[in-house]
MARMARRO-180910 format. One record per residue (C-alpha): residue in three letters; x, y, z; residue number from 1. Coordinates in steps of 0.1 Angstrom, whole numbers. Layout:
N
+------+-------+-------+-------+-----+
| code |    c1 |    c2 |    c3 | pos |
+------+-------+-------+-------+-----+
|  ALA |     X |     Y |     Z | NUM |
...
+------+-------+-------+-------+-----+
END
This chain:
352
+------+-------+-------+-------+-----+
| code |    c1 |    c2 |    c3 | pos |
+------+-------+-------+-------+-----+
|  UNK |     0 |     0 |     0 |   1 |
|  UNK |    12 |    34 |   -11 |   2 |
|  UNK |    11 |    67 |     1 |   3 |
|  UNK |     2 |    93 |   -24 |   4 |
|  UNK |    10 |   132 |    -3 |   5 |
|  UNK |    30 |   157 |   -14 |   6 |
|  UNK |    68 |   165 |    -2 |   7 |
|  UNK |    59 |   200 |    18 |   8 |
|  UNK |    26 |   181 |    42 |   9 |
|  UNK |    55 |   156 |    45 |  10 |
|  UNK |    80 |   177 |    57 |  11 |
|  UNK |    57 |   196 |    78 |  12 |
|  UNK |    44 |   165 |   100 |  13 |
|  UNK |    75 |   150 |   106 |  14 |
|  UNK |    86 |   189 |   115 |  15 |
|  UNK |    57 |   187 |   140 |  16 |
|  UNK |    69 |   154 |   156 |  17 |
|  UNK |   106 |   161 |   168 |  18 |
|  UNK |   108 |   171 |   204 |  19 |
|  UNK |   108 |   197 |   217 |  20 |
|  UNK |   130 |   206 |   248 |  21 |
|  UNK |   115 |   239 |   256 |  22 |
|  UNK |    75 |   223 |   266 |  23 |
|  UNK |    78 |   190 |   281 |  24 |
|  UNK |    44 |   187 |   277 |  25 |
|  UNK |    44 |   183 |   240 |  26 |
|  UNK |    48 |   149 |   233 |  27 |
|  UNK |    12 |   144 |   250 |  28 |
|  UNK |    -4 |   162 |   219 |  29 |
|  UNK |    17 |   144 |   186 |  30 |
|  UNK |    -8 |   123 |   176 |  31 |
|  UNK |   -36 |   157 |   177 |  32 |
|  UNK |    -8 |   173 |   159 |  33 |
|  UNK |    -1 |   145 |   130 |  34 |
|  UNK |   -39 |   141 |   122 |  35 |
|  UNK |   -45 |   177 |   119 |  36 |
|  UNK |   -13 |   181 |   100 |  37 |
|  UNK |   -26 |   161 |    74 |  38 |
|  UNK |   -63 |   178 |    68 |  39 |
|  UNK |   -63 |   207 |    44 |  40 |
|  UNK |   -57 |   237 |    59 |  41 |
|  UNK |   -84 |   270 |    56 |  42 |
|  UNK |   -78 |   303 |    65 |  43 |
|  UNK |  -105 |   330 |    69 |  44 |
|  UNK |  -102 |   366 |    82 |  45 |
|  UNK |  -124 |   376 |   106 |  46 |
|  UNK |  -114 |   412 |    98 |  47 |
|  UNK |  -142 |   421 |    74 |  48 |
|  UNK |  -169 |   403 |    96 |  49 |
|  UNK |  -179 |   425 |   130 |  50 |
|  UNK |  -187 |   386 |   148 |  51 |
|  UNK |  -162 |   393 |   171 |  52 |
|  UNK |  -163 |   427 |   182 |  53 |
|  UNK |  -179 |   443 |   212 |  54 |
|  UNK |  -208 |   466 |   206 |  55 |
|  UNK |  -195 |   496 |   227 |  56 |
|  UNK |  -214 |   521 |   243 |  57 |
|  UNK |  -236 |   544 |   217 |  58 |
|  UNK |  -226 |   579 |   224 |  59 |
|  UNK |  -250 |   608 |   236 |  60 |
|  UNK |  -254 |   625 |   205 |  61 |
|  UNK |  -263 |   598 |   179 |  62 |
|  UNK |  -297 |   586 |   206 |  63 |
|  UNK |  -320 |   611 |   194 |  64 |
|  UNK |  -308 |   607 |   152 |  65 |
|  UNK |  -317 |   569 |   161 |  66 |
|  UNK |  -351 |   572 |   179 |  67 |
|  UNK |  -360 |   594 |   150 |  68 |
|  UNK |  -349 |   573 |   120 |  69 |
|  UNK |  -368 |   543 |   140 |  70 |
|  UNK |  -400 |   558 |   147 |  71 |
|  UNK |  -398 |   579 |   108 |  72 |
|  UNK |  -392 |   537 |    94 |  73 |
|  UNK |  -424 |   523 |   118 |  74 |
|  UNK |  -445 |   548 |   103 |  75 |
|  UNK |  -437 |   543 |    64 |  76 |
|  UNK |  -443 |   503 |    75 |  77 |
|  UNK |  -478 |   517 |    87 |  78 |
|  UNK |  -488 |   535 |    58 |  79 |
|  UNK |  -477 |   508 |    35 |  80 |
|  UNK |  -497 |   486 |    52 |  81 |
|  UNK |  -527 |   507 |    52 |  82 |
|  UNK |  -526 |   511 |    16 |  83 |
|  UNK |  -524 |   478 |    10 |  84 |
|  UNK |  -558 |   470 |    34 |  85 |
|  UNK |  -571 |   500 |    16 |  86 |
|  UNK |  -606 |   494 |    -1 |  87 |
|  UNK |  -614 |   502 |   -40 |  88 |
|  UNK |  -607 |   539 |   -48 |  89 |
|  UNK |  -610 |   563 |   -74 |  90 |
|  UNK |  -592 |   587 |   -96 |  91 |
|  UNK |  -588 |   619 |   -89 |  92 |
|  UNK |  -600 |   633 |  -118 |  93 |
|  UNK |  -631 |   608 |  -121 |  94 |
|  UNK |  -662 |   625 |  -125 |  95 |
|  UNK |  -679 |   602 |   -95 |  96 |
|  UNK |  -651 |   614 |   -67 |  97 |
|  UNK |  -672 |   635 |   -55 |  98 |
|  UNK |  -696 |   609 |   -46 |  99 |
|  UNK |  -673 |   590 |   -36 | 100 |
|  UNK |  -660 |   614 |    -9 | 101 |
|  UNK |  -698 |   617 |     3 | 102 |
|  UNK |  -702 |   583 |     5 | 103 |
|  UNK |  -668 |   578 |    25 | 104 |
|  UNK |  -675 |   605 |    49 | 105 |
|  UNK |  -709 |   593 |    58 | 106 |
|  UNK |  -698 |   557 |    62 | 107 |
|  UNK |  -672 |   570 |    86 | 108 |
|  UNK |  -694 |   576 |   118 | 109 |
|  UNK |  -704 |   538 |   117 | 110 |
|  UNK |  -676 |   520 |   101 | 111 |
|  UNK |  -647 |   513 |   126 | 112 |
|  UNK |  -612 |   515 |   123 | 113 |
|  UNK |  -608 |   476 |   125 | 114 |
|  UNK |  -635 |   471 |   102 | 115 |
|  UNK |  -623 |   499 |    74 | 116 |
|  UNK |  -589 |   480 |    74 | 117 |
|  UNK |  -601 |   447 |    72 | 118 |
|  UNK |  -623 |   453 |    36 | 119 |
|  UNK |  -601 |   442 |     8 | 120 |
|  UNK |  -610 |   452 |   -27 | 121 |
|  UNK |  -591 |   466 |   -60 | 122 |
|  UNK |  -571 |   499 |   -54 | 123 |
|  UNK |  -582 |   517 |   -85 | 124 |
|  UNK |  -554 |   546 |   -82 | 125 |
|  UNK |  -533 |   555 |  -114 | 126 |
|  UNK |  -499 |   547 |  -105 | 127 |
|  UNK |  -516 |   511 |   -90 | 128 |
|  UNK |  -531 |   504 |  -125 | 129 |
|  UNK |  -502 |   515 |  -141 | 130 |
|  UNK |  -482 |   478 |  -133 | 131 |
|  UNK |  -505 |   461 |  -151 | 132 |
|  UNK |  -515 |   485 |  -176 | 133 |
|  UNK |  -479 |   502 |  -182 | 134 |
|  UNK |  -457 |   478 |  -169 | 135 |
|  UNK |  -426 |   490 |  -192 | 136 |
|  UNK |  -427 |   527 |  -193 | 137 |
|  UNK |  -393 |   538 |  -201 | 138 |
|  UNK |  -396 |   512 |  -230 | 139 |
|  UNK |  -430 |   528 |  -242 | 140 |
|  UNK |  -411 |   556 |  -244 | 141 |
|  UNK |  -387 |   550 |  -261 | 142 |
|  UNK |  -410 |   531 |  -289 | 143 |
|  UNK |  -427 |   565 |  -287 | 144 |
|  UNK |  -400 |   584 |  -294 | 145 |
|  UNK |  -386 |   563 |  -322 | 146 |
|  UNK |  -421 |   562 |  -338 | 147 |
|  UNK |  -425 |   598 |  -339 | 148 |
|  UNK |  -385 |   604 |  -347 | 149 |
|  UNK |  -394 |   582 |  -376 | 150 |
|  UNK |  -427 |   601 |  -389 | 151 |
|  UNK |  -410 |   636 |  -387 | 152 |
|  UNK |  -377 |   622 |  -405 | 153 |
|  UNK |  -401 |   613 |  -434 | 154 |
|  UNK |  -424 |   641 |  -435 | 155 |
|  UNK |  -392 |   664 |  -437 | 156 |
|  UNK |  -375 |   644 |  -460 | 157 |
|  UNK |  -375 |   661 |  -495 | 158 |
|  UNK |  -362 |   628 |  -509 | 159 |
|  UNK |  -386 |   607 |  -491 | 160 |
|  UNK |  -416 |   593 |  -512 | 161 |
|  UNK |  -449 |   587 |  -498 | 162 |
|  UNK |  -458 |   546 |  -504 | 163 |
|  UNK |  -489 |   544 |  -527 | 164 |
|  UNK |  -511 |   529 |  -495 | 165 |
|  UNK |  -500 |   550 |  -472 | 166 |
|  UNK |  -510 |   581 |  -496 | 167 |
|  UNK |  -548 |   562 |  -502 | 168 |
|  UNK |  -551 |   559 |  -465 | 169 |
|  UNK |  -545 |   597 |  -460 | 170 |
|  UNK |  -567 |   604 |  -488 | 171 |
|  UNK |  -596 |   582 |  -486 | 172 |
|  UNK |  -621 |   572 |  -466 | 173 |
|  UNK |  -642 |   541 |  -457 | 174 |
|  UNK |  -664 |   522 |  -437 | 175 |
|  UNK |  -668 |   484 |  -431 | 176 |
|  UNK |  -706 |   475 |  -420 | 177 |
|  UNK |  -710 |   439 |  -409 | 178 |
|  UNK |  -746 |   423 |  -400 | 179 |
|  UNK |  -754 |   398 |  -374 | 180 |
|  UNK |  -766 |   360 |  -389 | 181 |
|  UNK |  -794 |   363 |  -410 | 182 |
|  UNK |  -820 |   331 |  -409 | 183 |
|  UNK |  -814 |   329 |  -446 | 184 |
|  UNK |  -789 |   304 |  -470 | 185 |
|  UNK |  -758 |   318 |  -490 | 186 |
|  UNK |  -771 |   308 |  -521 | 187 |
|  UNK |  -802 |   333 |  -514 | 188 |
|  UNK |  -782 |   363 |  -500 | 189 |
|  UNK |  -755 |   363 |  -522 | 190 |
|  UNK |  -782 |   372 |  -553 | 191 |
|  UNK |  -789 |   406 |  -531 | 192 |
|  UNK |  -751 |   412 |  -522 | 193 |
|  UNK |  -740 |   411 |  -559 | 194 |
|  UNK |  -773 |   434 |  -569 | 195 |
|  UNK |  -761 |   461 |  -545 | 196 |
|  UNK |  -721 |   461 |  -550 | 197 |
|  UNK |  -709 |   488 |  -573 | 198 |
|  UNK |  -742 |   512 |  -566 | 199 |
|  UNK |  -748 |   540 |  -548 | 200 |
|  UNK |  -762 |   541 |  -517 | 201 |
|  UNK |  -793 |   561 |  -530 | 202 |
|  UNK |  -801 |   537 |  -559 | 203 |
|  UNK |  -791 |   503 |  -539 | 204 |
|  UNK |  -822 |   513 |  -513 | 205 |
|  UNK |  -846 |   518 |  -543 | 206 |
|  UNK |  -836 |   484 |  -556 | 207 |
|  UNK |  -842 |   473 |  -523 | 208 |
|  UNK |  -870 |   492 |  -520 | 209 |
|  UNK |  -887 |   470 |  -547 | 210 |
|  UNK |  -867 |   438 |  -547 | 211 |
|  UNK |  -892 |   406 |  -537 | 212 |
|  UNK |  -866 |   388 |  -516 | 213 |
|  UNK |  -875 |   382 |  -479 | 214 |
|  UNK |  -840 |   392 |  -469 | 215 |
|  UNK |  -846 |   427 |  -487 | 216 |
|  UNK |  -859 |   449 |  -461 | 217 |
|  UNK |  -828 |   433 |  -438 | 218 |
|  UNK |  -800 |   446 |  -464 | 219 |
|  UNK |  -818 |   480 |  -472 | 220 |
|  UNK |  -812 |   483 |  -429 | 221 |
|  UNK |  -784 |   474 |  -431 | 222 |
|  UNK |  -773 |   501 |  -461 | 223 |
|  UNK |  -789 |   528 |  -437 | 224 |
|  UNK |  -770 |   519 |  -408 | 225 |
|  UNK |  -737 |   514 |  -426 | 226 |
|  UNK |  -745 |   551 |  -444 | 227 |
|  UNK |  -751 |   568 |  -411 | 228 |
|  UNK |  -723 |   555 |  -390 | 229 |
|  UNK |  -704 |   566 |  -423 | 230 |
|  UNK |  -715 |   599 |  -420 | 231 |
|  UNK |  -712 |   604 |  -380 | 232 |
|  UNK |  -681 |   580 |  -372 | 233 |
|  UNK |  -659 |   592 |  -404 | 234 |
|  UNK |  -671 |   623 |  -418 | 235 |
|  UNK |  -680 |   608 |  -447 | 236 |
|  UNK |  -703 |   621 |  -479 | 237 |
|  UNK |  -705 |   655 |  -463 | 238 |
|  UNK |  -689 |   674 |  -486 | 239 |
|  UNK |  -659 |   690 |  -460 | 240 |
|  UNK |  -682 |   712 |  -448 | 241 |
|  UNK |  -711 |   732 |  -454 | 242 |
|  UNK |  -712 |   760 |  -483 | 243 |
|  UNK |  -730 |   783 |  -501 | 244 |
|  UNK |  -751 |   769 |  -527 | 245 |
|  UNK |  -742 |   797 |  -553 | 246 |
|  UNK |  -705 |   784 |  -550 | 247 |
|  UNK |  -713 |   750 |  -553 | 248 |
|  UNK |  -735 |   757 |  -583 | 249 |
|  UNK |  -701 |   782 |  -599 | 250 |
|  UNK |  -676 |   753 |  -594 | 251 |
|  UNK |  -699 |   724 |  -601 | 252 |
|  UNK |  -680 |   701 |  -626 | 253 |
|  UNK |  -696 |   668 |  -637 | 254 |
|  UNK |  -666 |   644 |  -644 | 255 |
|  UNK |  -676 |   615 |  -670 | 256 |
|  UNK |  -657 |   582 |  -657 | 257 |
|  UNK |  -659 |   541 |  -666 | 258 |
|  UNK |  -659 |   521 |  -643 | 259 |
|  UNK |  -640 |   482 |  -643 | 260 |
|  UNK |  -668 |   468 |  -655 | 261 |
|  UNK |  -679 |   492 |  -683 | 262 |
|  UNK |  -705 |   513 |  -671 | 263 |
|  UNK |  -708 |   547 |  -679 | 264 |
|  UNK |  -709 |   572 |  -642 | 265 |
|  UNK |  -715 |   610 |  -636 | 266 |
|  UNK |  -699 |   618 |  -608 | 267 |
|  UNK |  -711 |   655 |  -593 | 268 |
|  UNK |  -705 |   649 |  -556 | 269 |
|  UNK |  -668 |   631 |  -548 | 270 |
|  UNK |  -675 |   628 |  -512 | 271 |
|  UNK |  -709 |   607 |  -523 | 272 |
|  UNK |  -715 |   569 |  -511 | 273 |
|  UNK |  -711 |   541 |  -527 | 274 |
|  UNK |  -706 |   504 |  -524 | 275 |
|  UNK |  -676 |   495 |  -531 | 276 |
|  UNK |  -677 |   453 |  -521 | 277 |
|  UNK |  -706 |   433 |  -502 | 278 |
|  UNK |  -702 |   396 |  -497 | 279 |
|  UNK |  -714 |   375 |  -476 | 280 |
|  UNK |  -703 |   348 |  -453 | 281 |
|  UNK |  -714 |   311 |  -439 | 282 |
|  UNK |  -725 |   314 |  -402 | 283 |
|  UNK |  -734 |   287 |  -375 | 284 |
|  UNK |  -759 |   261 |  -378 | 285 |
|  UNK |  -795 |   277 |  -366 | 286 |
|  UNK |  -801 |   242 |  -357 | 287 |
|  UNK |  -821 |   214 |  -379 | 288 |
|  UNK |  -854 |   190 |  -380 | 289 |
|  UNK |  -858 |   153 |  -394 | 290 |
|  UNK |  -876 |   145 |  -422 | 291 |
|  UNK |  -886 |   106 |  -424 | 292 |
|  UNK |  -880 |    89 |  -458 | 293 |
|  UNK |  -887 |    58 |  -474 | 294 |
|  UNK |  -875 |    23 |  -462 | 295 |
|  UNK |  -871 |    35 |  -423 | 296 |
|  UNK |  -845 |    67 |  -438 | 297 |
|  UNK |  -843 |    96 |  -426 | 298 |
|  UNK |  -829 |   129 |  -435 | 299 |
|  UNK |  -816 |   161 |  -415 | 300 |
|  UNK |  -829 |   193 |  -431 | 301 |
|  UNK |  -801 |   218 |  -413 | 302 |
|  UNK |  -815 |   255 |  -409 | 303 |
|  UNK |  -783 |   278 |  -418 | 304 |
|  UNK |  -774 |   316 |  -408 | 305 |
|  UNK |  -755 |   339 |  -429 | 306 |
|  UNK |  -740 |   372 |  -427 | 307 |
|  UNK |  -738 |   407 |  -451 | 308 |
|  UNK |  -707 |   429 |  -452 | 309 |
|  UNK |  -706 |   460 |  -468 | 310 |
|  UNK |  -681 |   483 |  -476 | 311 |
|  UNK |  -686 |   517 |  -483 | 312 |
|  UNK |  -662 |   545 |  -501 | 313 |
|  UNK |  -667 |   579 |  -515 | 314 |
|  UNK |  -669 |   583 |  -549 | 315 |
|  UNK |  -635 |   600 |  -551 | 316 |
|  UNK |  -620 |   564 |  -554 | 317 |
|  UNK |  -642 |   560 |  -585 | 318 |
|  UNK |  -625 |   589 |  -600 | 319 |
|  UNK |  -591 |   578 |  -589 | 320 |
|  UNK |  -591 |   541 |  -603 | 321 |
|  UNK |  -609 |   557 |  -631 | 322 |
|  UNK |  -573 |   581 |  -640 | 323 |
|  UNK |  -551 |   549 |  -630 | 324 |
|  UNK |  -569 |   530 |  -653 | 325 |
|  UNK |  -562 |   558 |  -683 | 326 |
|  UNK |  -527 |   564 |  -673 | 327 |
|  UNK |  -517 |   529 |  -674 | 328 |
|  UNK |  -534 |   528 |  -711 | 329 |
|  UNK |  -515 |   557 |  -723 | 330 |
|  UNK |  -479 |   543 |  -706 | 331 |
|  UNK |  -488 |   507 |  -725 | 332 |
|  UNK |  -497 |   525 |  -761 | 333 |
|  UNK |  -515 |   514 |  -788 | 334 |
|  UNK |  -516 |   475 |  -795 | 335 |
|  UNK |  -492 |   461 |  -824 | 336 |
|  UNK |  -498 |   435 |  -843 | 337 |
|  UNK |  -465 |   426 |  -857 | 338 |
|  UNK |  -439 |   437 |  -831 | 339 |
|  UNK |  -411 |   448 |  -839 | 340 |
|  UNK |  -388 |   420 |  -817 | 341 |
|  UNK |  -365 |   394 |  -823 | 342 |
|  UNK |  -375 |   360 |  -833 | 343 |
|  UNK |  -369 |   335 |  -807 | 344 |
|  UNK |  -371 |   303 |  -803 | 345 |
|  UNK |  -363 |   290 |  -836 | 346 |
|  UNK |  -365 |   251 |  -843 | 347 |
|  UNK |  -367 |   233 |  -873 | 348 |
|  UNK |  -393 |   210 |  -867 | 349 |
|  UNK |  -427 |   216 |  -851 | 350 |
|  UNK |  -436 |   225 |  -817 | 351 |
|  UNK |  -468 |   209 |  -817 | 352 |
+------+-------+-------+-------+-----+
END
C-alpha cells in the first residue's frame, strides 16, 4: 500500500513530531498534531466580519438621530400597510369622486377602524393600474419616441416618397358595415349582395325598396345603418363642410368616368357613397329537423345563418381608379400586331 502526499505536508508532520525541549508537555499532543497536519488547511479573516467585536457604548449624540430614524421607518411600515388594506378607490380626476367622498365621509361615523382596514378590494389609483396597464414605461417611451422620430424624418424628407397605401389611407375614406346571422342560406343572399355592390347608396335602397326577396328589407337596414355611421363615425359624404349653394352651383363640374366593369358614371359629388364590395359569409348552424324517408330513412334538413358585409367608399375612389386606369393605357400605347422584336425560339421541326 502506497502513500500518495505531497513532499511539503511531508515535511511539515515530521517537522511537527521532533521534540521539543522547551515544553515538556508536548509529546502528550503528537498524535492531535499528526492528524490535523494532514487535513487541508483554511484560512479565513475575521477582519471584514464585526462577529467578534464588542458593541461599545452608543454615544449621547447619535440617541435622538436613532429614535428618529426608527419611529420615521415604523410609520412608512404603517402606511404601507394601510394602503395595501385600503378598499377600491378612485381617480382623482373621475367624475364620480365627488360621490365617492360623500359616500366615504358618511360611512365614517359607523364603520370602525378595525372594520375599514379589514375590507379588501381593487385599489383603482393611477400609478396602482399603471403595473399592469404600463408595466414597461421607459420602454414605451422610447418606442414612442422612435415612432415619432421616424414620422417627422419622413415628413421632412424632400427625398422621401410617400408609399402608394400609405397616400390612399390619408386620402380616402371608408367604412366596413357587418350584419349579425341572418335566418337565410348563401345561395339566397348572395343574389342581393352582388345586386347592391358597385351602386350607390341612393339607388341600392330603391332596388331594395322593390326587390321581392325576404331578406330585402334586412340589407336595405343594413345600407342605412352602414351610411349613417359613415357619416357620423368618419365624416363621410358631407362634402368637407357646409357651403354656399351659389358656390357650389359656380364650381360644379360633372366628371364622366368608366368604371371596371364598363358602365358609364356621372360623378357631381366626390365625397358621395357608394358600395364599393358586399359579400357574404357562412354562419353557424340555426339548428335542424328530421324529415322521415322511405325504407325507415331519414334525413336532416339543417337550418343555416348567414352574414352581409358592406363596404362603403366615396366616390372619389371612382375617379381615382378611373385616371389609373387611363394612365396605365397611355404608358402601355397602342396595341401592335407585328412587333417589332426578335424572333426567338427558332426550331426546325414543329412544336406541336
Amino acid at each position: 500500500m502506497s502513500l500518495n502526499m505531497p513532499t511539503r505536508r511531508l515535511l511539515q508532520s515530521a517537522g511537527s513530531s521532533l521534540p521539543s525541549t522547551t515544553l515538556a508537555l508536548q509529546h502528550l499532543s503528537l498524535s492531535q498534531t499528526s492528524t490535523s497536519s494532514l487535513l487541508p488547511l483554511t484560512q479565513r479573516r475575521t477582519a471584514w466580519f464585526s462577529f467578534g467585536k464588542k458593541k461599545g457604548p452608543q454615544p449621547a449624540s447619535l440617541e435622538p438621530l436613532s429614535k428618529e430614524l426608527a419611529s420615521s421607518t415604523a410609520a412608512a411600515t404603517d402606511a404601507r400597510m394601510q394602503r395595501a388594506l385600503r378598499g377600491g378607490q378612485l381617480a382623482q380626476d373621475s367624475i364620480f369622486s365627488d360621490e365617492a367622498a360623500a359616500d366615504a365621509a358618511r360611512a365614517a361615523k359607523d364603520v370602525t377602524p378595525v372594520a375599514e382596514d379589514m375590507s379588501m378590494g381593487l385599489n383603482r389609483d393611477r400609478s396602482v393600474l399603471a403595473r399592469a396597464t404600463d408595466p414597461d414605461p421607459k420602454g414605451r417611451a422610447r418606442w414612442e419616441r422612435k415612432m415619432v422620430i421616424r414620422h417627422v424624418a419622413k415628413a421632412t424628407d424632400p427625398f422621401s416618397k410617400e408609399s402608394r397605401q400609405a397616400r390612399i389611407l390619408r386620402t380616402e375614406k371608408e367604412l366596413r358595415q357587418r350584419s349579425a346571422w341572418m335566418p337565410t342560406s348563401v345561395k339566397k343572399l348572395v343574389h342581393l349582395s352582388r345586386q347592391i355592390a358597385g351602386k350607390s347608396v341612393e339607388e341600392a335602397l330603391v332596388q331594395m325598396r322593390y326587390s321581392k326577396k325576404k331578406m330585402a328589407k334586412e340589407v336595405a337596414y343594413q345600407i342605412e345603418l352602414a351610411r349613417d355611421r359613415a357619416v357620423v363615425e368618419r365624416g363621410m359624404g358631407i362634402g368637407g363642410g357646409v357651403k354656399r349653394e351659389a358656390e357650389e352651383a359656380e364650381r360644379k363640374v360633372v366628371e364622366k368616368i368608366v368604371t371596371k366593369d364598363g358602365r358609364h358614371v356621372e360623378v357631381e359629388d366626390p365625397t358621395s357613397l357608394y358600395i364599393a364590395q358586399s359579400w357574404v359569409e357562412r354562419g353557424p348552424w340555426r339548428g335542424h329537423r328530421k324529415s322521415p324517408r322511405a325504407r325507415g330513412r331519414m334525413d336532416l334538413i339543417k337550418r343555416p345563418s348567414t352574414g352581409l358585409t358592406v363596404l362603403l367608399k366615396e366616390q372619389k375612389t371612382l375617379v381615382r381608379e378611373h385616371k389609373e386606369r387611363e394612365e396605365k393605357k397611355y404608358r402601355q400605347g397602342p396595341w401592335e400586331h407585328l412587333p417589332n422584336r426578335p424572333v426567338t425560339a427558332q426550331r426546325q421541326h414543329y412544336s406541336w
